[in-house]
C-alpha positions as CSV (number, residue, x, y, z in Angstrom):
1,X,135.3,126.6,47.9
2,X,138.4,129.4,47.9
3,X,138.7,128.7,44.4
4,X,135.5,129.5,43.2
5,X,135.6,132.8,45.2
6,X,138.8,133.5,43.0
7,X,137.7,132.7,39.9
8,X,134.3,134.4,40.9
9,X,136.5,137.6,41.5
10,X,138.5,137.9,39.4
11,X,136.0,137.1,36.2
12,X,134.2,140.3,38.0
13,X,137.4,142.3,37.9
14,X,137.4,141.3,33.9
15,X,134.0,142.5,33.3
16,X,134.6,145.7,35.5
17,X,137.8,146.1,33.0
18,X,135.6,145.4,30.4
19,X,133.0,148.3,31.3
20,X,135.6,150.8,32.0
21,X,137.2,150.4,28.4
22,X,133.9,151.5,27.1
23,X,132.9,148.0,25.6
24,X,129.8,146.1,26.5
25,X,130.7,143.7,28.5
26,X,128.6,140.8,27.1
27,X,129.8,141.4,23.4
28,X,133.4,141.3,24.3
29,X,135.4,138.5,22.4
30,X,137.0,137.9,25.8
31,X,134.6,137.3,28.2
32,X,132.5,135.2,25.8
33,X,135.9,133.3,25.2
34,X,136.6,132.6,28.7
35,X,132.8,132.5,30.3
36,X,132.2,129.2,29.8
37,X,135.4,127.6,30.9
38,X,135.5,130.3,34.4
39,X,132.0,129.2,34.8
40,X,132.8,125.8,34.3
41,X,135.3,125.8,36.7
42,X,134.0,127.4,39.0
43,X,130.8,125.5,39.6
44,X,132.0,121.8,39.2
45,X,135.2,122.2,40.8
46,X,137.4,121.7,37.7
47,X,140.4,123.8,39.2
48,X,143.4,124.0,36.6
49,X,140.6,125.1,34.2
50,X,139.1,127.5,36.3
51,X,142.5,129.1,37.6
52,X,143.8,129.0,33.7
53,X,140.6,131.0,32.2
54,X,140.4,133.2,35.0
55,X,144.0,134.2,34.5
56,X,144.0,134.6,30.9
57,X,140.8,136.9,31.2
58,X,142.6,138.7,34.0
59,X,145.9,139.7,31.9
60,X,143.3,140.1,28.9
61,X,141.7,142.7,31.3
62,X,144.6,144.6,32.3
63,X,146.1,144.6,28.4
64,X,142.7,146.1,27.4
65,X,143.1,148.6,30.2
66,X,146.6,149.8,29.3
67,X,146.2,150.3,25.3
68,X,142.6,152.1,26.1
69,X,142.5,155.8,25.6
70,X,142.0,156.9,29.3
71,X,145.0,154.8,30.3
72,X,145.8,157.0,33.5
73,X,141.8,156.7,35.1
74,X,142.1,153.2,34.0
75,X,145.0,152.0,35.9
76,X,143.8,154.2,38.9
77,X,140.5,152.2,38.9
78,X,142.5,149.1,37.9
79,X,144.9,149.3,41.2
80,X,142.3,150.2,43.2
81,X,140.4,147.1,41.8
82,X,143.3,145.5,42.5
83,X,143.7,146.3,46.4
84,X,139.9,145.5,46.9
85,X,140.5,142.4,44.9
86,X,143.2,141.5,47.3
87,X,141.5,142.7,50.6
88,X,138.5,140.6,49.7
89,X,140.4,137.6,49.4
90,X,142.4,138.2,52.9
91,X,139.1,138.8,54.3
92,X,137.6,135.5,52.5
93,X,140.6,133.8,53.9
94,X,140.3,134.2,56.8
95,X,136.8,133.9,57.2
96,X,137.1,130.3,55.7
97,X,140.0,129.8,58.0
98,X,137.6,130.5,61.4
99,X,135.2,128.8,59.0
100,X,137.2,125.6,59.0
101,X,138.3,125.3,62.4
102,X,134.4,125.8,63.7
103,X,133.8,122.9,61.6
104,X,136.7,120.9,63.0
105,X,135.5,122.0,66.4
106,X,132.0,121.2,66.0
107,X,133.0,117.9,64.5
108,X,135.0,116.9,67.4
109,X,132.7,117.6,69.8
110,X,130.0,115.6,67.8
111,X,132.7,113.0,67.6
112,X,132.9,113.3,71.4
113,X,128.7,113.8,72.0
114,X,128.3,110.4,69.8
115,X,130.6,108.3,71.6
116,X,129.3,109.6,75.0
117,X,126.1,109.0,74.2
118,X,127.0,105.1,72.2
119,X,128.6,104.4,75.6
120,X,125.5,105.7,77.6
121,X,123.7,103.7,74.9
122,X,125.9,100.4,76.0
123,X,125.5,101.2,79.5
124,X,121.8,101.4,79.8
125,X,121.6,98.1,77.5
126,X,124.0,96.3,80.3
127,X,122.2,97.9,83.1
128,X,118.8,96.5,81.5
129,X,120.3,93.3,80.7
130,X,121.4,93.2,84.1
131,X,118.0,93.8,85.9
132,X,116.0,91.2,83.4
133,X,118.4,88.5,84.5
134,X,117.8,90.0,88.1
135,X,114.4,90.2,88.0
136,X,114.3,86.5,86.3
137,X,116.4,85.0,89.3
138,X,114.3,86.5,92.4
139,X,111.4,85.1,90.4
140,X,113.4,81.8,90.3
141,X,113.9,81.7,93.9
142,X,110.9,83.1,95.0
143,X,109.1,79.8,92.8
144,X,111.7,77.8,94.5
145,X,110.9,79.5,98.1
146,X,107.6,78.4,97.7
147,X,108.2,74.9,96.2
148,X,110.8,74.4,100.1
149,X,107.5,76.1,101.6
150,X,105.3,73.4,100.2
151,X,107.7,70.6,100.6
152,X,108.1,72.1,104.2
153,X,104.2,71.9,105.1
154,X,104.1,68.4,103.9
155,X,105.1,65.1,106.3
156,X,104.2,62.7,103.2
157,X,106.6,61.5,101.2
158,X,104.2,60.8,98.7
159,X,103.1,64.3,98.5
160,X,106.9,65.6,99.1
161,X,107.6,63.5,95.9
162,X,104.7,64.8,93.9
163,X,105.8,68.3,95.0
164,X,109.4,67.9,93.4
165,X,108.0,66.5,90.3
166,X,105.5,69.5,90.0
167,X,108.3,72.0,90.3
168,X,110.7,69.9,87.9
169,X,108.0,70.0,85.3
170,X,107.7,73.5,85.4
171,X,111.1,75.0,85.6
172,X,112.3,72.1,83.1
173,X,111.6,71.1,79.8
174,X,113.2,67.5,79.6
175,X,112.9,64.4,77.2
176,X,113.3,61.7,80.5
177,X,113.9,62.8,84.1
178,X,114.4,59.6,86.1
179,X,114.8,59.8,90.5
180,X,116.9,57.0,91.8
181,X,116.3,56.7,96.2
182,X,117.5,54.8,98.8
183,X,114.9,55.2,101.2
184,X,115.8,52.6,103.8
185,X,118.5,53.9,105.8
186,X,120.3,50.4,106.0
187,X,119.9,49.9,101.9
188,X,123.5,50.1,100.0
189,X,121.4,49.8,96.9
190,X,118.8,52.2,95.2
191,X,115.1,50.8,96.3
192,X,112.8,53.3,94.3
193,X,112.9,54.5,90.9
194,X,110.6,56.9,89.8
195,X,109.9,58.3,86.0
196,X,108.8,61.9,85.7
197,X,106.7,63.4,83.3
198,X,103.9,66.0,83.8
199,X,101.2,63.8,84.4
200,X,102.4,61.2,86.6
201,X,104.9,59.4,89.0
202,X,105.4,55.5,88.2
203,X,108.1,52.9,90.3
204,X,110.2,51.2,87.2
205,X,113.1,48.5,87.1
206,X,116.0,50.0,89.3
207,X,118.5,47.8,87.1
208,X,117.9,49.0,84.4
209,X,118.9,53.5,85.3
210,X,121.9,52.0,87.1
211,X,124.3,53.1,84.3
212,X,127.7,54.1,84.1
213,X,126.8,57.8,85.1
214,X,124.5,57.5,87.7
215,X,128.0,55.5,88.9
216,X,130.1,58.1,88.8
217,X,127.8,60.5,90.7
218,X,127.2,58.6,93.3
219,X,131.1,57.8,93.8
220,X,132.4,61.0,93.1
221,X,129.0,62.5,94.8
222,X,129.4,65.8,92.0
223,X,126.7,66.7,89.8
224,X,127.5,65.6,86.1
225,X,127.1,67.4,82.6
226,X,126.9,65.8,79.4
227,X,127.4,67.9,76.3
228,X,129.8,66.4,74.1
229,X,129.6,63.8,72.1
230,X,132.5,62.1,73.4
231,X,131.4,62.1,76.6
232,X,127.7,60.6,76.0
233,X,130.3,57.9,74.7
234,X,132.8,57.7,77.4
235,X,129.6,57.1,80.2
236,X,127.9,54.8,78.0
237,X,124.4,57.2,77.7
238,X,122.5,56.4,74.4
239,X,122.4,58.2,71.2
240,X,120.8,61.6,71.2
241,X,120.5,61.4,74.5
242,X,122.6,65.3,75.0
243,X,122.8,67.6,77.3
244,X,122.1,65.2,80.1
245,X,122.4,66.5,83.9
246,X,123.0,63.9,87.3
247,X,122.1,65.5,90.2
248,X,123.6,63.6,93.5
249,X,121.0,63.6,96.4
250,X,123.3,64.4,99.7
251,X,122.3,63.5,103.3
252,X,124.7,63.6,106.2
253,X,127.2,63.2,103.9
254,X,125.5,59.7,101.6
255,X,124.3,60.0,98.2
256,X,120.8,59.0,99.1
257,X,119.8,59.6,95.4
258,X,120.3,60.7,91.9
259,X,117.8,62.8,89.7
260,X,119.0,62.7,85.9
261,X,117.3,65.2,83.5
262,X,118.0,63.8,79.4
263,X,117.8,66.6,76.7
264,X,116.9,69.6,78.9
265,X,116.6,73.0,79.2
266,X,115.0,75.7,81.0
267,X,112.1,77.1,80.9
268,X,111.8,80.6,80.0
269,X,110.0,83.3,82.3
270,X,106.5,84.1,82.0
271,X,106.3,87.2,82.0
272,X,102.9,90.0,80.9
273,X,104.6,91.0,77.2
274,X,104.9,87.0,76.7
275,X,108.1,84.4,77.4
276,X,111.5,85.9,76.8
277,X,114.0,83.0,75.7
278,X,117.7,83.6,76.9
279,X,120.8,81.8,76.5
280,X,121.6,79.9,80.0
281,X,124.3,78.1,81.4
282,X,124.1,74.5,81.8
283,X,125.8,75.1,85.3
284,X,122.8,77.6,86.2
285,X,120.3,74.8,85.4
286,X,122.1,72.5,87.7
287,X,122.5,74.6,90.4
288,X,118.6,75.1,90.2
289,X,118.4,71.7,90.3
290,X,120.3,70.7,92.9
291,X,118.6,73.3,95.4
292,X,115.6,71.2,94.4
293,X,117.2,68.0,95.2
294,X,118.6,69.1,98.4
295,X,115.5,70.7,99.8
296,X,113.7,67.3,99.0
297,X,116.5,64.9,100.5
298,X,116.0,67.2,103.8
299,X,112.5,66.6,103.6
300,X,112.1,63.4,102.7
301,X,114.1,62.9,105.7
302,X,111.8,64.7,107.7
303,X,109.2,62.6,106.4
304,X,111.1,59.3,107.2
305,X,111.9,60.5,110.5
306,X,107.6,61.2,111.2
307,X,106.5,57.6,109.3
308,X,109.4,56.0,111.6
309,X,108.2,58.0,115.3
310,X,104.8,57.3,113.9
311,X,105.2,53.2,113.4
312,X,107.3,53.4,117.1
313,X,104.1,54.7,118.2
314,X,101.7,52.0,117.1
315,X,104.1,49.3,116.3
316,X,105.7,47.1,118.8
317,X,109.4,47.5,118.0
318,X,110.0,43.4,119.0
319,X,107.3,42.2,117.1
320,X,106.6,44.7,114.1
321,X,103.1,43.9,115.3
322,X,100.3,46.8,116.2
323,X,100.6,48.2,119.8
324,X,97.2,47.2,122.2
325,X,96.4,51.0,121.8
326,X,96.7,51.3,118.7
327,X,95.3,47.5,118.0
328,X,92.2,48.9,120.2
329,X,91.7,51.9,118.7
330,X,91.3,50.5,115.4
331,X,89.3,47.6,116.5
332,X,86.3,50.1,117.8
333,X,86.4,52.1,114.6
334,X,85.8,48.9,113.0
335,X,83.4,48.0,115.1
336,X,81.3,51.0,114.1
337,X,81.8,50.2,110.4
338,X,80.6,46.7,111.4
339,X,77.3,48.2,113.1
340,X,76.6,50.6,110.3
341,X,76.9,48.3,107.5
342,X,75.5,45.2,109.7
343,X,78.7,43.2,108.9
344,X,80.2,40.6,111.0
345,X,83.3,41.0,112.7
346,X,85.2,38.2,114.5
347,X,88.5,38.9,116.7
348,X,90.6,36.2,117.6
349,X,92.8,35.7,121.6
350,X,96.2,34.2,120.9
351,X,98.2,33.0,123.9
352,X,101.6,30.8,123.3
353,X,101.6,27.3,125.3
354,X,103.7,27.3,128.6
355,X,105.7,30.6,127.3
356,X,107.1,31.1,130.8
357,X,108.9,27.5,130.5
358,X,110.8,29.3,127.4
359,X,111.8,31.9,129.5
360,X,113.3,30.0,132.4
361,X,114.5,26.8,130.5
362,X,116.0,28.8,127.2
363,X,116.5,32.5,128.8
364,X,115.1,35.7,127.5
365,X,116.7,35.8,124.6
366,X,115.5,33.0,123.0
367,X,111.8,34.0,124.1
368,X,112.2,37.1,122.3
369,X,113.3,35.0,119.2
370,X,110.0,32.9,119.5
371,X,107.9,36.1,119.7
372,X,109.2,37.0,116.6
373,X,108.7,33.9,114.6
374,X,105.2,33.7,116.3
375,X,104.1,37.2,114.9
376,X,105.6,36.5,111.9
377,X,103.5,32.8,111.3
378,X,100.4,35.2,112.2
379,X,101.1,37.6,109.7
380,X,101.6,34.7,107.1
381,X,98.2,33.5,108.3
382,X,95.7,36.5,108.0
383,X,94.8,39.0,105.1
384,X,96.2,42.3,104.2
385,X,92.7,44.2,105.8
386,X,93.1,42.2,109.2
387,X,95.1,43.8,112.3
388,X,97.3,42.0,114.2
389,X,98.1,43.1,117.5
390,X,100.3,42.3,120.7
391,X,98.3,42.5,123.6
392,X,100.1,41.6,126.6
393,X,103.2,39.3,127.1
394,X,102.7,36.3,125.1
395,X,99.4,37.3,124.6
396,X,98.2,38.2,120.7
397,X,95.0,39.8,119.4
398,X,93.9,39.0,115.7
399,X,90.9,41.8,113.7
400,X,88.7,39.6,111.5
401,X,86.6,42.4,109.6
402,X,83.7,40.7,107.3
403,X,84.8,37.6,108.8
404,X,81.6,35.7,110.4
405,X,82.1,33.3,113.5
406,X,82.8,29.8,111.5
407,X,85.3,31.8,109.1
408,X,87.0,33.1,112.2
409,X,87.3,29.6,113.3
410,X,89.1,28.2,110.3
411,X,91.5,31.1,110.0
412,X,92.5,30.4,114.4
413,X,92.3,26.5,113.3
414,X,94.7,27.3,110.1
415,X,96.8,29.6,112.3
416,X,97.5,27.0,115.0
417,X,98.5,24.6,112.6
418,X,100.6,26.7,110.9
419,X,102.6,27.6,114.4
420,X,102.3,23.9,115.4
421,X,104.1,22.8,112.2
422,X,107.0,25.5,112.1
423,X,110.5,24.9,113.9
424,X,111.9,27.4,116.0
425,X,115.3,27.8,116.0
426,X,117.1,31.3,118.1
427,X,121.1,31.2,119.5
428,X,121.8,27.1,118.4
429,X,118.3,26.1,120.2
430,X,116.0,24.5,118.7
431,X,112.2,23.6,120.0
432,X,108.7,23.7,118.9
433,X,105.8,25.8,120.1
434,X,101.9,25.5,120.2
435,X,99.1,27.9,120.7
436,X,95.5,28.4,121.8
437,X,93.1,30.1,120.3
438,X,89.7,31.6,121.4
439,X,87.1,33.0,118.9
440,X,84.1,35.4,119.6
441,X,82.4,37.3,117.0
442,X,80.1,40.3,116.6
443,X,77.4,40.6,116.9
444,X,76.5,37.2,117.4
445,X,78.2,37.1,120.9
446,X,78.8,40.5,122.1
447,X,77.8,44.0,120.7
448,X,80.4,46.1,122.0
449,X,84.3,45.8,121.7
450,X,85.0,45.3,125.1
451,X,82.9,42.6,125.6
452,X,83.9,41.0,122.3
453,X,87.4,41.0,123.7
454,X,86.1,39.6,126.6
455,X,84.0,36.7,125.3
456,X,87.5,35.7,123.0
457,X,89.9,35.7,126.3
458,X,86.9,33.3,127.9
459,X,87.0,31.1,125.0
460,X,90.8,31.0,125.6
461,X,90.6,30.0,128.5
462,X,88.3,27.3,128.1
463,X,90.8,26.3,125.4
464,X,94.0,26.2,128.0
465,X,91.5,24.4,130.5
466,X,91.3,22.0,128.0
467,X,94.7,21.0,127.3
468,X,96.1,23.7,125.5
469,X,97.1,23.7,121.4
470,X,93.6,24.0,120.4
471,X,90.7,26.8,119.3
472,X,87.5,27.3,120.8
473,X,84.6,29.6,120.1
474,X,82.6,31.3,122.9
């Protein structure tokens, strides 16, 4: 830029030089010599050239001014030319000087401006980065807040189980998810094996899950990741099966379970602009997973813990036969179904032969022992839709539903056989037992269940009046 002022300059000094000399400025031999190379120069930044021209034309200028005739007027114009020549490049100078630091200024401070604002940039992008992935998790754990809420409201573990397997499905996508359980609190082996999938839950061959992984879960009782090839190898997992995910179910200490996921990942988050995919930790998708183990080991225990109260309080814990209240209260419902649907009905009075000899000869213990074996030959005797109960003592009650009387005679006939032809052995004693049987049946003896109960226990009696180990109907 400076140089082009100069040349500018002085190429206007050499036509003022040219004027004063009296000549016409555009006819001159020198400026039409030098105009193109000045101009040249000037204009496309061709510097030597421009500085060379402009020089030649100046000393051609001030040659021309001392062999003109006014010599003395001419080097009077030509100094004072001179000064303003030189003042106006000072001036130029220095206004390019102020010029150029400006610039510097202003491009430091847009230097600065720019990389304020790419860090502002940065830090919004973090900051929004930061509240999608907190908006995603408090939507996470408000679905898993409401999956402990339903678990919560349910005592089933039917439903508890169809609740995990729901919210599985939906925060997972998975090639195989398999649940190993012990449910019986005595079992050192897995019982139930369960396959899930988004329509359904269905019981499978434990043998075949219990593989070298699910091992080392439930002996180190640590979740395990597979991602490596290597590793699918080293635990014996089938090919392609990667990323796979064990999940140890933890109760009072005891791996109750293991939930395995095969080829997962998470689900994105629904959200109103459409599902935004991000990149998740494999350690984030098991720790989702093992809240949702955890919250279903403590209520499946819950669940356990109502079925087992519940059976206490209609089972008979010596027995594993119904209680009389519970046998009873059953027996009139079915005696209603019985009346509706004009269906017969037959209940059964069991009573063991000379129990209280047991007692006093072989002790309490071993009367227990026969109790036992008893309800258990009854059990073996009936179908699954008839009750059982313990009514008193020694005393059983048998449910016959859609059983007429003659039927309800074979099955006491069958029955006493049955108990007649079994060997009881308790605590290195060994004896044989006999029952009698009495048979009433609705409605051809009574028409309420009191006095079908009551017609049975008279048929008994007539039956131990008789000489015992036999069945007789009212």
């Amino acid at each position: 830029m400076l140089h082009r002022f100069i040349v500018i300059l002085v190429f206007s000094l050499v036509f003022v030089l040219n004027v004063v000399k009296g000549e016409e400025p555009f006819l001159s031999f020198t400026f039409r010599l030098y105009l193109i190379p000045v101009a040249l120069g000037a204009y496309v930044g061709l510097k030597r050239i421009s500085y060379i021209a402009a020089s030649v034309a100046l000393v051609q200028g001030i040659v021309a001014t001392f062999t003109s005739e006014c010599i003395i007027p001419n080097i009077l114009f030509l100094l004072i030319a001179t000064g303003v020549f030189f003042l106006a490049i000072k001036i130029f100078v220095g206004f390019h000087e102020r010029l150029r630091r400006l610039s510097n200024s202003c491009g430091e401070r847009y230097e600065t401006a720019k990389a304020s604002y790419d860090s502002l940039v940065a830090q919004d992008d973090r900051f929004l980065k930061s509240n999608r992935e907190l908006e995603e998790r408090s939507i996470q754990l408000a679905e898993l807040y409401e999956v402990s809420k339903a678990m919560g409201a349910s005592l089933d573990f039917g439903t508890i189980l169809e609740i995990l397997r729901d919210a599985i499905c939906t925060t997972f996508e998975f090639a195989r998810g398999v649940l190993l359980l012990r449910r019986k609190k005595e079992s050192k082996k897995f019982d139930f094996l369960y396959y899930f999938d988004s329509d359904k839950i269905a019981e499978g061959d434990i043998g075949s899950e219990r593989n070298e992984a699910v091992n080392w879960v439930v002996n180190e009782g640590k979740p395990l990741i597979i991602t490596e090839d290597a590793e699918r190898r080293k635990f014996d997992l089938p090919q392609g099966v990667s990323p796979f995910l064990a999940e140890p179910l933890i109760l009072s200490g005891r791996v109750i379970g293991v939930a395995s996921l095969e080829n997962f990942a998470l689900r994105g988050v629904e959200r109103k602009e459409g599902r935004r995919d991000r990149q998740v930790s494999k350690e984030e998708v098991a720790g989702i997973l093992s809240i949702l183990t955890a919250q279903f080991a403590l209520q499946m225990q819950k669940a356990m813990l109502y079925e087992a109260v519940e059976e206490l309080s209609i089972t008979d814990g010596l027995t594993q036969v119904a209680l009389r209240r519970y046998f009873l209260q059953r027996f009139e419902e079915e005696m209603k179904r019985s009346r509706h649907h004009g269906l017969p009905l037959s209940f059964l009075m069991v009573d063991i032969d000379h129990f209280k000899n047991y007692n006093d000869k072989y002790g309490h213990l071993v009367g227990d022992a026969v109790l036992r074996q008893i309800a258990n030959i009854l059990g073996q005797g009936v179908r699954e839709v008839d009750l059982i109960g313990r009514y008193g003592g020694e005393e059983f009650c048998i449910m016959l539903p859609e059983t007429d009387k003659d039927r309800g005679y074979e099955v006491a006939e069958r029955i006493r056989l049955l108990v007649g032809n079994s060997g009881f052995k308790a605590y290195d004693e060994e004896t044989s037992v006999t029952i009698s049987v009495g048979v009433s049946c609705f409605p051809v003896d009574a028409d309420t269940g009191q006095e079908l109960v009551d017609k049975a226990d008279a048929a008994l009696l007539r039956a131990k009046d008789s000489g015992r180990n036999r069945v007789c109907k009212y």
